[in-house]
PyMOL commands that place a pseudoatom at each C-alpha (Angstrom):
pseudoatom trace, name=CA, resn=UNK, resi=1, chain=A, elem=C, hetatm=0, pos=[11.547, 9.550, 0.020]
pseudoatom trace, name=CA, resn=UNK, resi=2, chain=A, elem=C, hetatm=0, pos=[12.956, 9.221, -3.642]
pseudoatom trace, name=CA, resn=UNK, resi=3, chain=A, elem=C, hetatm=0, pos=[12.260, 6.075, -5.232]
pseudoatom trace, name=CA, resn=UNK, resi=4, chain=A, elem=C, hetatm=0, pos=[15.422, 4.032, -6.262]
pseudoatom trace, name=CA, resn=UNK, resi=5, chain=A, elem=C, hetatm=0, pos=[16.211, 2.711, -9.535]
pseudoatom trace, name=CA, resn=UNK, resi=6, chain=A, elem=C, hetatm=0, pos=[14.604, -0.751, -9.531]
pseudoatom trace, name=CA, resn=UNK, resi=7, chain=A, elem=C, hetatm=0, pos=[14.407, -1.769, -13.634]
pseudoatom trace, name=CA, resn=UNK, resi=8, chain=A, elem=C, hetatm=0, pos=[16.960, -4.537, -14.493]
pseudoatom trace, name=CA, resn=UNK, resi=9, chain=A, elem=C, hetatm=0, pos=[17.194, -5.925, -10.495]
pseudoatom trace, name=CA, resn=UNK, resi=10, chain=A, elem=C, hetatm=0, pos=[16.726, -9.204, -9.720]
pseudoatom trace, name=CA, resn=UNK, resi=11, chain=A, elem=C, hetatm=0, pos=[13.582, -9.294, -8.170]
pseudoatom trace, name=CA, resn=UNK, resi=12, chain=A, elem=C, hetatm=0, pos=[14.267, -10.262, -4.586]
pseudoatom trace, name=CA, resn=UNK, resi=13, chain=A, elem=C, hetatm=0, pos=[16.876, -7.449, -4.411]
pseudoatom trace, name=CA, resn=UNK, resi=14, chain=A, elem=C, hetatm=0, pos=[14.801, -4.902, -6.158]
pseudoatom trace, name=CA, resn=UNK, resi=15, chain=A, elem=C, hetatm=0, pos=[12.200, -6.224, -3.083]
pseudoatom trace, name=CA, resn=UNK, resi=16, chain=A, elem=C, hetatm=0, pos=[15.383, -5.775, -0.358]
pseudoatom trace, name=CA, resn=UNK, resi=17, chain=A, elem=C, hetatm=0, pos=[16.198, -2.097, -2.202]
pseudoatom trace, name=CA, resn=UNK, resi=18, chain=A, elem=C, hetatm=0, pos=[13.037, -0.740, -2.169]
pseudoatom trace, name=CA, resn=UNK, resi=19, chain=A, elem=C, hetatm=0, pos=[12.582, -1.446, 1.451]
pseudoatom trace, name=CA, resn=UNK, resi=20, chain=A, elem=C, hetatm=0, pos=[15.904, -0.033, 2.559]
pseudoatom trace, name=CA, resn=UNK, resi=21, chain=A, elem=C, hetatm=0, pos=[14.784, 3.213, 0.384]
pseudoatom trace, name=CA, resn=UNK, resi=22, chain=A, elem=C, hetatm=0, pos=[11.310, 2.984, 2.618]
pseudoatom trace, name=CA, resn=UNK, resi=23, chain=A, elem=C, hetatm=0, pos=[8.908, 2.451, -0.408]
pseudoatom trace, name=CA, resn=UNK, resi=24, chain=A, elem=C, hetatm=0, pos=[7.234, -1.164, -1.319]
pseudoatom trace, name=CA, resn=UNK, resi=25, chain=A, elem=C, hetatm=0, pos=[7.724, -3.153, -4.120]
pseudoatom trace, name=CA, resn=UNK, resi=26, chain=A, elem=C, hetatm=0, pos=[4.917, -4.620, -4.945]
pseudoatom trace, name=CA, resn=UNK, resi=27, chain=A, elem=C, hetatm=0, pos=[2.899, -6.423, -8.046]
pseudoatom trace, name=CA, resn=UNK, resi=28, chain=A, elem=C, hetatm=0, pos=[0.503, -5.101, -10.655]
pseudoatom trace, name=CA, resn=UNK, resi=29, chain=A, elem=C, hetatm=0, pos=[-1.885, -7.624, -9.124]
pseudoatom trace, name=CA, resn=UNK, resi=30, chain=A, elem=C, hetatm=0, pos=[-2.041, -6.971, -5.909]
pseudoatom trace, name=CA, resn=UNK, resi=31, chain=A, elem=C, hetatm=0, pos=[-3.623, -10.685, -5.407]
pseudoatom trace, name=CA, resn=UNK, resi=32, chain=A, elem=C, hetatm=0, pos=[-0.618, -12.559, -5.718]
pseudoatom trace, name=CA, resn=UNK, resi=33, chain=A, elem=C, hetatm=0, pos=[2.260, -13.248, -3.931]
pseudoatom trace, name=CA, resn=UNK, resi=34, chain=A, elem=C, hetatm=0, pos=[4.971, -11.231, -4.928]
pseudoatom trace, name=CA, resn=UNK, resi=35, chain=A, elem=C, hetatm=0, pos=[7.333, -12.053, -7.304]
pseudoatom trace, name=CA, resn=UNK, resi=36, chain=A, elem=C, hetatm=0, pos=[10.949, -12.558, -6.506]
pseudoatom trace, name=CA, resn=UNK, resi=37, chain=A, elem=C, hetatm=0, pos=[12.542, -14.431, -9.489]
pseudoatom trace, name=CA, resn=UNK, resi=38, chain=A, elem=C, hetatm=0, pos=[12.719, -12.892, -12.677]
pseudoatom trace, name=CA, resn=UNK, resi=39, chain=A, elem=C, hetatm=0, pos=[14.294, -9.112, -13.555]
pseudoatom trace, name=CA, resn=UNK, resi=40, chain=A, elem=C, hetatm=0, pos=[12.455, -6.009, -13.513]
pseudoatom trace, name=CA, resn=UNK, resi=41, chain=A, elem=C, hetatm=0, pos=[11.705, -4.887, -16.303]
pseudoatom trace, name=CA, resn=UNK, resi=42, chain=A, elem=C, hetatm=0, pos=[9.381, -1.389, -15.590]
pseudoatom trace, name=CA, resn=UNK, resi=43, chain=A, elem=C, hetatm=0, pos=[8.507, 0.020, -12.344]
pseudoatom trace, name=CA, resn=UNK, resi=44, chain=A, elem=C, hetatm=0, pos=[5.662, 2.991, -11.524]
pseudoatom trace, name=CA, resn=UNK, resi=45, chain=A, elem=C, hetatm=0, pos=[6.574, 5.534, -10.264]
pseudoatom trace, name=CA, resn=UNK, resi=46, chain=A, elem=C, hetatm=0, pos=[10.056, 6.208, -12.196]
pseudoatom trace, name=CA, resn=UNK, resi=47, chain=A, elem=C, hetatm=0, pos=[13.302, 6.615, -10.091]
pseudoatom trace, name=CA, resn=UNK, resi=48, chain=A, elem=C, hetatm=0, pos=[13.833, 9.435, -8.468]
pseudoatom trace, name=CA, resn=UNK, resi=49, chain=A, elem=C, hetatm=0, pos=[10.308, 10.615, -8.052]
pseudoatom trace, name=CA, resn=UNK, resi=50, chain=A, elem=C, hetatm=0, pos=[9.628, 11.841, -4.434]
pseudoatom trace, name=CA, resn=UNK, resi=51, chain=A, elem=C, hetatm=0, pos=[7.231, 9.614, -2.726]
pseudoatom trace, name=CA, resn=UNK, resi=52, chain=A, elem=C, hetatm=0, pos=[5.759, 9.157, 0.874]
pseudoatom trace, name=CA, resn=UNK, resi=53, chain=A, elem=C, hetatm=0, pos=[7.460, 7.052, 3.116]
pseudoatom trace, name=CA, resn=UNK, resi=54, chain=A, elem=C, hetatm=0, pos=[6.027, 3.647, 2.878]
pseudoatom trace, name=CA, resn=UNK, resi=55, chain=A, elem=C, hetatm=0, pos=[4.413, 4.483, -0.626]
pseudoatom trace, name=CA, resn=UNK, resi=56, chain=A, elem=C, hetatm=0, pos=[4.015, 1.368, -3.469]
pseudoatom trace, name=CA, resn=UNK, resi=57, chain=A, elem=C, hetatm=0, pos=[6.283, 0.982, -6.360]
pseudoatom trace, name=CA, resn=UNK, resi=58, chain=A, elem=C, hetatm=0, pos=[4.817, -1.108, -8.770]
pseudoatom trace, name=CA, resn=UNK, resi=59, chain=A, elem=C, hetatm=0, pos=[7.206, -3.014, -10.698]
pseudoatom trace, name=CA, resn=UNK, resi=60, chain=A, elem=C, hetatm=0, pos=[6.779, -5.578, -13.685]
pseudoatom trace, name=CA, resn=UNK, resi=61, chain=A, elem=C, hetatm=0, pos=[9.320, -8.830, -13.719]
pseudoatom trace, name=CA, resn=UNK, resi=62, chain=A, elem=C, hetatm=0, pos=[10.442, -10.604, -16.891]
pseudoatom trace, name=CA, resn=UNK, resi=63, chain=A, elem=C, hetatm=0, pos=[11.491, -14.146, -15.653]
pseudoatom trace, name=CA, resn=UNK, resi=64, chain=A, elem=C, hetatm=0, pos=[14.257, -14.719, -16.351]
pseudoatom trace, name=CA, resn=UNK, resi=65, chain=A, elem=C, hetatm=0, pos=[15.308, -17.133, -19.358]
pseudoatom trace, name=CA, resn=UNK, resi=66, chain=A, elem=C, hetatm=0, pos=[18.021, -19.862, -19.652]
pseudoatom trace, name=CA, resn=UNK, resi=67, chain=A, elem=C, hetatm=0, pos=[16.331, -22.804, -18.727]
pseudoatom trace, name=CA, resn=UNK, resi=68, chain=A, elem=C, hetatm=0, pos=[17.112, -24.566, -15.410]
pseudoatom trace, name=CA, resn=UNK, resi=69, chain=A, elem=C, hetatm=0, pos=[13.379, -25.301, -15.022]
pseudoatom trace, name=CA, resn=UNK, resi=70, chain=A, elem=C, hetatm=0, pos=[11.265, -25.127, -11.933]
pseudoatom trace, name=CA, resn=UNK, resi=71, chain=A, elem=C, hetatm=0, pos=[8.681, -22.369, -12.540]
pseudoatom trace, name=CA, resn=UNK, resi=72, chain=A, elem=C, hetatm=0, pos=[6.297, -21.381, -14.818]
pseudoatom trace, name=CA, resn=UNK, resi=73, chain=A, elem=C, hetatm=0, pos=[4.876, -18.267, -12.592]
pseudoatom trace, name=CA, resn=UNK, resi=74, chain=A, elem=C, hetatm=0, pos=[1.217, -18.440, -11.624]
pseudoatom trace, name=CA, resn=UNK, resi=75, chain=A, elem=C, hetatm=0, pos=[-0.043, -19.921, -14.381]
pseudoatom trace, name=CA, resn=UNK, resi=76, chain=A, elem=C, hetatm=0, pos=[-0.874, -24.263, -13.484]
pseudoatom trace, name=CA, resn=UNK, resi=77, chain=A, elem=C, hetatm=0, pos=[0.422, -27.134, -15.479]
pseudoatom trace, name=CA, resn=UNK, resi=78, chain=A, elem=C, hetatm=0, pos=[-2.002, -29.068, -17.209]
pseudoatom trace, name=CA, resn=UNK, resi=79, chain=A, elem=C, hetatm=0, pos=[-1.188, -32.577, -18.315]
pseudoatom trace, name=CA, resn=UNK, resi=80, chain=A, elem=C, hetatm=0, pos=[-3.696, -35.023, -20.132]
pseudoatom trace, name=CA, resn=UNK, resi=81, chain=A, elem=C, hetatm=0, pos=[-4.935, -38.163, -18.393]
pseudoatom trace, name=CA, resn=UNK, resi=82, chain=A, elem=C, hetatm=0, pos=[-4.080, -40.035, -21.181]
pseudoatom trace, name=CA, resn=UNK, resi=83, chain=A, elem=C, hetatm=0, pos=[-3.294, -39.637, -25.221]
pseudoatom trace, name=CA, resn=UNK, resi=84, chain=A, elem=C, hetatm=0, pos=[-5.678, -38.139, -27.805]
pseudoatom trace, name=CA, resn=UNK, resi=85, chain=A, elem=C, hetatm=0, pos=[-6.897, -40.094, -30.637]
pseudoatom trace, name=CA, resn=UNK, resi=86, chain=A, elem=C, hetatm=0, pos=[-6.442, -38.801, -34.292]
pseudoatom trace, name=CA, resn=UNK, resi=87, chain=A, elem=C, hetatm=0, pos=[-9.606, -37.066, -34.347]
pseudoatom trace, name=CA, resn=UNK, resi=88, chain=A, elem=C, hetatm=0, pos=[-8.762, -34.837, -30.901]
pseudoatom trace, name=CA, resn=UNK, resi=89, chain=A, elem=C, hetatm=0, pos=[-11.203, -36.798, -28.763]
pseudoatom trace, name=CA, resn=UNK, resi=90, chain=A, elem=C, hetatm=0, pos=[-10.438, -39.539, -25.816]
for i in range(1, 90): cmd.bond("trace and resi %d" % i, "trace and resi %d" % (i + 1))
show_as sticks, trace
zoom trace
């Protein structure tokens, strides 16, 4: 199989190509879910390099900027319980 050009996809359809093309897109951390809003930005192997069928392509997604909200990608929101005083403490 040759792996398809995946770099500056969306991420859901750079998931959707790479499955047609019978490789997996997948994370650099294999521990999360996979990521399917942003663009790719750099994927390993390159295009056109012969693979296995079924082989990984790891790919690295940018989200995407613009605002609209909603996600902040794995990382949790942290919000105080209630003001800091001048000096930094409670």
């Amino acid at each position: 199989m040759l792996v398809p050009a995946l770099v500056g996809l969306p991420a859901a359809q750079a998931h959707e190509v790479a499955m047609a093309a019978r490789v997996v897109a997948i994370d650099p951390d294999p521990d999360t879910p996979p990521t399917v809003e942003g663009t790719v930005t750099a994927q390993q192997p390159e295009a056109g390099t012969r693979v296995p069928a079924g082989e990984a392509v790891t790919i690295w997604v940018e989200p995407d900027s613009g605002g609209g909200g909603g996600g902040g990608g794995n990382m949790p929101r942290v919000q105080p319980d209630k003001p800091l005083d001048g000096a930094g403490a409670n």
